[in-house]
N, C-alpha and C positions, 0 to 999 in steps of 0.2 A: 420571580419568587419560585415557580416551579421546576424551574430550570435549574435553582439551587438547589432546589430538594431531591431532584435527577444526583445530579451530581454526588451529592452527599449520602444517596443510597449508591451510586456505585462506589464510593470507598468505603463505606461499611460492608455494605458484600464483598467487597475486593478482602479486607483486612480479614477475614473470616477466612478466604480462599488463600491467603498469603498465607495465613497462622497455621494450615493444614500442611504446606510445603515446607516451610520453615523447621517442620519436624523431621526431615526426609533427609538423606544423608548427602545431598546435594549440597548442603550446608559445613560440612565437613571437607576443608580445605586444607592445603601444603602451608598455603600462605594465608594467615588469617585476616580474610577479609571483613571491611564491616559490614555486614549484613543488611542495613537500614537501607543500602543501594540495589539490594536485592531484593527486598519485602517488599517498599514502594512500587517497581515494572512493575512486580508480579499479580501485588493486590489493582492497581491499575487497570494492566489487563483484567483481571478474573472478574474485576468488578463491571469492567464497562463492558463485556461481553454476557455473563448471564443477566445485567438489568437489559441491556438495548434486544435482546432474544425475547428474553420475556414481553417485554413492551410489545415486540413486534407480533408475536404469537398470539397475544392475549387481544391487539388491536385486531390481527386478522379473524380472531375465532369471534369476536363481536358484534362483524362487520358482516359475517356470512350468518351469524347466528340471527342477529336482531335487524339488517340492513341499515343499521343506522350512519347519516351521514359525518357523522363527527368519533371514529373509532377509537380515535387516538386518546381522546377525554377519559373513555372511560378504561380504553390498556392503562394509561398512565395511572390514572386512580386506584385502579386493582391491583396494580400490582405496586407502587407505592404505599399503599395501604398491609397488602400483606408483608411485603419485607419489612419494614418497621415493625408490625407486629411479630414476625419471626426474631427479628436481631431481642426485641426486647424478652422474648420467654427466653433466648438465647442467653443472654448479658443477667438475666434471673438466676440462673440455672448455673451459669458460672459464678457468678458471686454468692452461694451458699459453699463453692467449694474454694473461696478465699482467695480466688482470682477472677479479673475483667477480661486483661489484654488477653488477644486467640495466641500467642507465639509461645511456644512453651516455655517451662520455666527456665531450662537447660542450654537456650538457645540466647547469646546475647547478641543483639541488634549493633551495637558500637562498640568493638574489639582495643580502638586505638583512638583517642578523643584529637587528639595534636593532629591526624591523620585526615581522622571526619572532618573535621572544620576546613583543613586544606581542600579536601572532595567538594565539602560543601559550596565554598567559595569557585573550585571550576564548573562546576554543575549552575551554580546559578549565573555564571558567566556565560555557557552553554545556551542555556536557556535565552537570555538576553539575543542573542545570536540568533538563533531558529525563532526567536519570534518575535524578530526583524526583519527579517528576511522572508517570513510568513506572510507575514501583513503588508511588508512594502511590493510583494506581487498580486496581492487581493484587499483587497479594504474596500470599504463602505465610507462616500463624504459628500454632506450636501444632496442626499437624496440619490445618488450614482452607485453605483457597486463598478469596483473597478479590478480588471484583470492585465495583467502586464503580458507583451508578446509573446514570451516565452512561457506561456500558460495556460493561454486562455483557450484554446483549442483542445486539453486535457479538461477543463472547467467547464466546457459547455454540457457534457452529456452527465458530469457531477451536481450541476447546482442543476441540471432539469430536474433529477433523480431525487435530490434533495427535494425542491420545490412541489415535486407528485406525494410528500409525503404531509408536506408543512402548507400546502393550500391546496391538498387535495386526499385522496382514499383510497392510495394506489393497493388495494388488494383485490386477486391475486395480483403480486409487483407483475408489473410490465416494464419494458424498456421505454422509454420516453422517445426516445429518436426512432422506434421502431415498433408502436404499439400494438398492439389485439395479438400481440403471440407473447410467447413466455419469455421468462426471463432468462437470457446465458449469461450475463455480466453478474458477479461478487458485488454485491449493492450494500451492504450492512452498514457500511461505514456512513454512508450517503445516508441513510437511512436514522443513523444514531444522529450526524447535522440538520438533518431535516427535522426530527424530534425536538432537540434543542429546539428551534426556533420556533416550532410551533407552540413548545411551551415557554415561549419569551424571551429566547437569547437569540439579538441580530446573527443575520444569518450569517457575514464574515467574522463575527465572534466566536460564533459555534465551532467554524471550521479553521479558524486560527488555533482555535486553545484546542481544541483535540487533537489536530496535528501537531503543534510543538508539543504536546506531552506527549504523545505516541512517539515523537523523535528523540529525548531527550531519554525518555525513559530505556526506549533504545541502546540509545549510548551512554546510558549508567551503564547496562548490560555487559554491554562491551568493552567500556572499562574495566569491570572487575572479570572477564577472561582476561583482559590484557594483562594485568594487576596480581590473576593467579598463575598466570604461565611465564610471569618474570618476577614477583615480588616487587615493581618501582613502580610508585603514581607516575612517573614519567612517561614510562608505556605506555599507562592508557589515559594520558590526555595525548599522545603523540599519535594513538592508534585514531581517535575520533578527530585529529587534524588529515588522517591520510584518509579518513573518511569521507571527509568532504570535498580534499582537494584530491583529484585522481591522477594518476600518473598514465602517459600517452606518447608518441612520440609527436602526435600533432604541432604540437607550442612549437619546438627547438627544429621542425620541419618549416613551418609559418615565416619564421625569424632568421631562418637561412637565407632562404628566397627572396623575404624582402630586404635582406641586408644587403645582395646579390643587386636587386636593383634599384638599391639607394632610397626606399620610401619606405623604410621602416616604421620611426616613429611616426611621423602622417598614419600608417596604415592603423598602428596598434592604439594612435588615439580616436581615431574616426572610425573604427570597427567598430560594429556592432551586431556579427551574426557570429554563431560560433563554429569556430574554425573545426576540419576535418578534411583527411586524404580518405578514408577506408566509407564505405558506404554507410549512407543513413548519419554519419558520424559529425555532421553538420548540425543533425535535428536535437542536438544537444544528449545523446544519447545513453553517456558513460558519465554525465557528472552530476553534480547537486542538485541540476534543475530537477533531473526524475524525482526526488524528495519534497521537491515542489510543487509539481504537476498530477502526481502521483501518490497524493497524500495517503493513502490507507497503504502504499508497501510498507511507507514505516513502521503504521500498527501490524503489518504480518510481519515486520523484520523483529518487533517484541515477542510476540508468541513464540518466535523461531528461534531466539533466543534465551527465554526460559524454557522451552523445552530442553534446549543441547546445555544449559547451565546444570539441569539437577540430573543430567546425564553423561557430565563429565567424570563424576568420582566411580563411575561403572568404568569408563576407559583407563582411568588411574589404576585401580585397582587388577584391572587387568594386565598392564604392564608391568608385571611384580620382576624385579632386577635379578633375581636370582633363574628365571626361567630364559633360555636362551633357544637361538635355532630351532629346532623339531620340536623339542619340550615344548618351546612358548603357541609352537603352532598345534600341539597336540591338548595342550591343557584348553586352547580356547573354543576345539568345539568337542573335544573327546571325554570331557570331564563333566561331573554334576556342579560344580561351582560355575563354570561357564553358562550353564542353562537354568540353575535353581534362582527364583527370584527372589531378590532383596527387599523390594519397596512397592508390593502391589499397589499400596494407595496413592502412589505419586505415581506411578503407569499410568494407572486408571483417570487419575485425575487431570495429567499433563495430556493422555490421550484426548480427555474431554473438550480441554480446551483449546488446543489444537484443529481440532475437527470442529469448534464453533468457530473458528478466521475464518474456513474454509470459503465464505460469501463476505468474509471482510476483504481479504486477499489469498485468491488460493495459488498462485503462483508462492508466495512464499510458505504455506503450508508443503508442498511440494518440494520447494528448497530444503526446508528443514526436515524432512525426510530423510532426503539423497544425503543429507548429511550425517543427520543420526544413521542411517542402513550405513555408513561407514562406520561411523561409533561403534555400531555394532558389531562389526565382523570381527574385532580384534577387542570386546568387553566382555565381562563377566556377566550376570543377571542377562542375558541374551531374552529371559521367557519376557520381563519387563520391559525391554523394547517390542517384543513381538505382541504384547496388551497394549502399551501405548499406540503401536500401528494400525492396530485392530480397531480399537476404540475409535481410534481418528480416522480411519476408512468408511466406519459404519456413520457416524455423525457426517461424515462430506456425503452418503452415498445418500443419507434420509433426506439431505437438505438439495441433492443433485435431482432425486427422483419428486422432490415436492416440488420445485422451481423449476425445474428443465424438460418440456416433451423429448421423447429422443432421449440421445447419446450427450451429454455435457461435453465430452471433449472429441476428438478425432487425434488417437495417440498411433504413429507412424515415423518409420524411420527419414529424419532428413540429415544428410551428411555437409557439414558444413557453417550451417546457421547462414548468414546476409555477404560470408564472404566471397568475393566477385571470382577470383581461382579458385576451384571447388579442390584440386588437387591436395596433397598432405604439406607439402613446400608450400600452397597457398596459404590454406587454412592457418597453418602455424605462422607466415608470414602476418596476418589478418592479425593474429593473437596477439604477437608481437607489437603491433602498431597500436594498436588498443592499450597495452599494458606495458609496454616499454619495457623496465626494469622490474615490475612489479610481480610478473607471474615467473620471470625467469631467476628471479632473484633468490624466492622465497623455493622454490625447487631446488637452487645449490645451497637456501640453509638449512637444510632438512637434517643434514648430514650432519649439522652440528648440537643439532637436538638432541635432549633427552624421548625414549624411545615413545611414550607417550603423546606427547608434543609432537613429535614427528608424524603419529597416524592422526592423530588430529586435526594438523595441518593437510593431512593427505583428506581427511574426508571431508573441507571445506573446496575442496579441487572438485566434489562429486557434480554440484551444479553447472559448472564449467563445461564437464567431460557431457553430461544432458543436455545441454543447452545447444552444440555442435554436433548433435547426435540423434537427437529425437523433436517431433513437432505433436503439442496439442489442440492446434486453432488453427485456423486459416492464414492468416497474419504471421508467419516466423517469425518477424521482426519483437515481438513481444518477449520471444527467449530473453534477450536483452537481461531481463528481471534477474533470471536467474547467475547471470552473469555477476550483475551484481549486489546481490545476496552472498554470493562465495566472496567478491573483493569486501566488502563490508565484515564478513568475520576474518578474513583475512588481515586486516590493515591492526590486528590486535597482535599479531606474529610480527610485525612491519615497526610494531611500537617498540616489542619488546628488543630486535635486534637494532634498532637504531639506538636506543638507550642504553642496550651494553656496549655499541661500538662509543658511544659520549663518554663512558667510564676509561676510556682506554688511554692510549700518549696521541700524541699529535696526530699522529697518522691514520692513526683511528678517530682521531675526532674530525678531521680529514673529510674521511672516507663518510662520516655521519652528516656530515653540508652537504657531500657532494651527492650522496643518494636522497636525501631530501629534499634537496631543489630539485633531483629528475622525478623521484613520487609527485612532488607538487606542484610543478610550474604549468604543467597544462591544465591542471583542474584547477589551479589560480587565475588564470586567465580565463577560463569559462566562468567563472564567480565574477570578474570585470565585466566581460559580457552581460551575465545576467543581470546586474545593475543599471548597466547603461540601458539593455532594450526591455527593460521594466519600468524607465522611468517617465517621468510628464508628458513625454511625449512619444513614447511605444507604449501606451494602453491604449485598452478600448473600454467604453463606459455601458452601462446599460443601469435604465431609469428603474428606480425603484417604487416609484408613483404611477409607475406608466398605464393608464384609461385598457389599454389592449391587457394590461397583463393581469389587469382585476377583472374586467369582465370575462374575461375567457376562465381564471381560477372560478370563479361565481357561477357559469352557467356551463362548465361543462364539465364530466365526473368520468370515471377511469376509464367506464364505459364507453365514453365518445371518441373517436375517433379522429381528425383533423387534418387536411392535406393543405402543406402549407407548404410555399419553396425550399429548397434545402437549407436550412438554419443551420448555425454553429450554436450561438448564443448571443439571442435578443430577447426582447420583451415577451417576444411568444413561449421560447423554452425557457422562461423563468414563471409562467404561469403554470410549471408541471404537468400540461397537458398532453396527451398520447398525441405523439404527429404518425402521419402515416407513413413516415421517413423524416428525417433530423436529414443532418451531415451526413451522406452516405457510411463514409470509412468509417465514424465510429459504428454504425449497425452491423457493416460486413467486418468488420475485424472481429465482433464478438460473435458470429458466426451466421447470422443473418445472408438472406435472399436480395440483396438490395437490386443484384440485375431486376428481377421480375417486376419490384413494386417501382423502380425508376419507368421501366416500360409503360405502366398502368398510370404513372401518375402523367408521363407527354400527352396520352390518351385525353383526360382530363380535361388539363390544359389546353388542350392546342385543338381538340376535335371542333369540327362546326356543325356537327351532326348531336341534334338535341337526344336521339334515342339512342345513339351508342354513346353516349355522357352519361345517360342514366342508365343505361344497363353496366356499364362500367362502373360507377360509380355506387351500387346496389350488390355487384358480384365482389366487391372489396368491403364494403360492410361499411364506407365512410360516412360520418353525419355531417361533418361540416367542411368547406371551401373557403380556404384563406386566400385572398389575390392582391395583390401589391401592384402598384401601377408601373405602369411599363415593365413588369415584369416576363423574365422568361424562367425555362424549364429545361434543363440540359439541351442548354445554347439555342432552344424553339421558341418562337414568340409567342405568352401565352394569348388565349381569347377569350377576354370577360363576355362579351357579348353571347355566347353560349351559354354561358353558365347561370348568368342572369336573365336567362330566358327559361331556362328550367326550372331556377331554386328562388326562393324569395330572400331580400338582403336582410340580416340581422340585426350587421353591427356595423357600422362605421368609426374609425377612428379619429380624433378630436382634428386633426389637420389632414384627412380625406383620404390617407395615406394607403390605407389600408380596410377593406373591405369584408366582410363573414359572411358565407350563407349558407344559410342550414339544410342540409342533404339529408337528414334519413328522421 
């Protein structure tokens, strides 16, 4: 019941935030689109970003205020209580002036009805799709919560995250796989599933249906660029087909070799890991699984999306056909039109919301950046990008210095990104393999664009050019994102030229098969993959009844601390409890000490010395020792028998498995 009423305060908050954008001249297109695929992301987003803010803020300020152990009851109440009260003086106040709906009068929602019905019908086809494919790698049955291979390792330090918020009082947040220090990981999104369920929606429900609407809503988006930079619904249902399936030269490398030595088919039915030549590229790295694994890029690939939507009619306008050569480059930064602003309140606004992803996904906030500072260098209203930046630097830097001791990022030149020849012949080799036809293709259509289209295309390149260029974390490998965040606005260019070549004679419908099968065959075959090692028999389960994962939610609070063997995801990190280290790589990737506290935790373990255990265990701040039997500790055998000579036992698990004892 309350989970409903979550829900339904963020689309009435959203709809109020849509009806404020809806006015903006973002709305004002070449090709008149229908609108109602714009209003929905946008109210969406706005909605489920200032309730889940609120909630959080309102849970933390309650939690430090009054120390109560149930914060979330009374965020939820407060701030469900006041918006409702807000929308209705609101919905007062507009009906004395003889309207309800927020969208102006001037602005119609559905331009073309024959048009919407067709949208409608692929959107909910869409949908259907994304959350199939959602649920058939996570789902909850029979008391198990199940994760399929190609995921569960991205879900472990997500549903801990969740779980710190939905059976426990993670304020201030901490990292679950890395407790008693602050937070560097973007946890928002975690945070809005873990909400959910704590107000009554199972926890693979939560995180199903917000992901497939963050995806979907998505790719409205990106249909209607596809939509406005060709005028053909073909575009952009072809642009969210190259979206999913990605172009490589992986596949037609695979299928050489094995044709070579005669075991092709055997191989392409009994595989089940996903093929790659170029590094990392095995880990599934460039295709659909990342939308899987990586549920909240979708919610930043929306933000980043409405932002660059109601900041395209600035590049339009900027491209005025009569201005050429010098002119065109004098008018755009030597002029008052070029700098005077158009739409302060959609600056301000799209700034705000932007810089509230920033802890949903700042990796695509980041994206959508490098993209807009393209937009920009060649738009008109240039001061309105420079308030939108502003806005969204101050929001990431309040939310960087409230969550993060130190520096959030560690931003330094790397040339290259993961590829193996650092060289320019390599790199671009590297590129190439990666994207086949896809980055080299849309480079010689440039040339066939109109001039707009063409720097727009060029400023979706900007993520690409940063990604091969610069490092903010430890972990390189994570650019990745940004990589594809450009191919994702990209495949809306990829729609529109494969749909003018289908208009064309043979040759051109030709040439429209034949570049469609090399966009899609290798990211079609990673979708086989992911099916196969997702299914019955590539998961892994974890009990949702399980004795360890209630009594440790019950008796231990954000406070406690817990040194438990390196987990991914079991009974333990579904209790949201602080370990004194998880799985290493998730800590150290997000920029964590993990050498040190590995060292501290062998000590621990493995000492036979009762007073260097306890001074050890006293100079790390730990309450509690998890030991597992016949367990070890990076590859050391551990020693219960010390530990139980110091600490007294707590807890035992129902089949003796598993052992607690309380240190501080």
């Amino acid at each position: 019941m309350f989970s409903i009423l979550f829900l339904a305060a963020i689309v009435l908050v959203g709809v109020e935030i849509a009806g404020i954008l809806m006015g903006s001249a973002g709305c004002k297109t070449e090709h008149r689109v229908n609108k109602l695929w714009i209003f929905l992301p946008t109210a969406f987003l706005g909605g489920t970003l200032l309730m889940t803010w609120s909630v959080y803020l309102l849970s933390w300020m309650i939690y430090v205020g009054t120390g109560s152990e149930d914060p979330l009851k009374y965020g939820n109440l407060i701030c469900l209580a006041l918006v409702f009260l807000f929308l209705i003086l609101v919905y007062m106040i507009r009906d004395k002036k003889g309207r309800i709906f927020p969208v102006p009068a001037n602005v119609s929602l559905i331009e073309n009805k024959a048009r919407a019905l067709k949208e409608l019908v692929f959107f909910l086809l869409l949908l259907f799709f994304i959350a199939f494919t959602m649920t058939y790698v996570f789902f909850e049955k029979d008391g198990r919560l199940y994760s399929g291979f190609t995921v569960f390792g991205d879900y472990a330090p997500h549903t801990a995250m969740m779980r710190s918020f939905s059976k426990g009082t993670n304020f201030p947040t901490q990292y679950p796989h890395f407790g008693g220090e602050d937070i560097k990981y973007h946890f928002m999104f975690q945070f809005l599933v873990g909400n959910l369920e704590y107000l009554g929606m199972r926890l693979d429900v939560a995180y199903n249906l917000m992901s497939s609407l963050s995806l979907l809503f998505f790719l409205m988006m990106l249909y209607q660029i596809a939509y406005r930079i060709s005028g053909r619904i073909s575009a952009g249902v072809l642009a969210s087909v190259f979206f999913f399936f990605r172009s490589g030269t992986s596949f037609f490398r695979f299928v050489t070799e094995h044709l070579k030595a005669g075991n092709l088919w055997e191989t392409l039915a009994g595989n089940t890991q996903f093929i790659g030549y170029t590094e990392k590229e095995n880990w599934g790295l460039w295709c659909y699984n990342v939308y899987l694994n990586q549920r909240h890029l979708a919610f930043g690939l929306l933000a980043a999306a409405c932002a660059i939507w109601f900041f395209i009619p600035s590049l339009e306008t900027g491209c005025r056909k009569e201005e050429k050569g010098f002119l065109f480059i004098k008018n755009r930064f030597f002029s008052a039109q070029a700098w005077k602003s158009r739409d302060l309140t959609k600056a301000l606004l799209l700034g705000m919301l932007l810089g509230l992803t920033s802890f949903f996904n700042g990796a695509a906030v980041i994206g959508a950046l490098l993209i807009l500072l393209g937009f920009a260098i060649f738009s008109d209203e240039k001061l309105d990008y420079a308030v939108m930046a502003f806005v969204t630097v101050v929001f990431t830097l309040l939310q960087t210095k409230t969550f993060i001791s130190g520096n959030g990022i560690s931003p330094s030149f790397y040339w290259g990104f993961i590829s193996e020849d650092k060289s320019l012949i390599g790199v671009l080799w590297f590129l190439f393999c990666i994207s086949f036809v896809s980055l080299l293709g849309l480079i010689s259509y440039m040339f066939f664009l109109k001039r707009e289209h063409r720097l727009m295309l060029a400023a979706f390149f900007f993520p690409v050019i940063f990604a091969f260029t610069g490092s903010l974390t430890p972990d390189i490998t994570v650019n990745h994102k940004y990589i594809m965040i450009a191919w994702a606005f990209m495949a809306a260019f990829w729609g529109k030229a494969i749909s003018q070549l289908w208009t064309g004679r043979f040759f051109k419908k030709a040439a429209a098969v034949v570049l469609t099968v090399c966009l899609t065959a290798t990211g079609f075959y990673d979708f086989v993959v992911i099916l196969k090692d997702n299914d019955s028999s590539h998961r892994i389960s974890v009990s949702m009844n399980s004795e360890v994962t209630d009594w440790l939610a019950d008796h231990l609070t954000s406070n406690d601390l817990i040194l438990t063997p390196e987990y991914s995801m079991n009974e333990v990190t579904m209790s949201g409890v602080m370990m004194y280290m998880g799985w290493p790589y998730y800590a150290w990737s997000a920029g964590y000490d993990t050498y040190y506290r590995a060292a501290q935790a062998v000590i621990i373990y493995t000492t036979e010395d009762p007073e260097e255990l306890r001074r050890t265990v006293e100079q790390e701040q730990i309450n509690y020792i998890l030991f597992e039997d016949d367990m070890t500790y990076e590859e050391r055998q551990g020693r219960e028998e010390t530990i139980a000579q110091v600490y007294p036992l707590v807890f035992t698990s129902p089949d003796g498995r598993i052992r607690i004892y309380a240190a501080g």
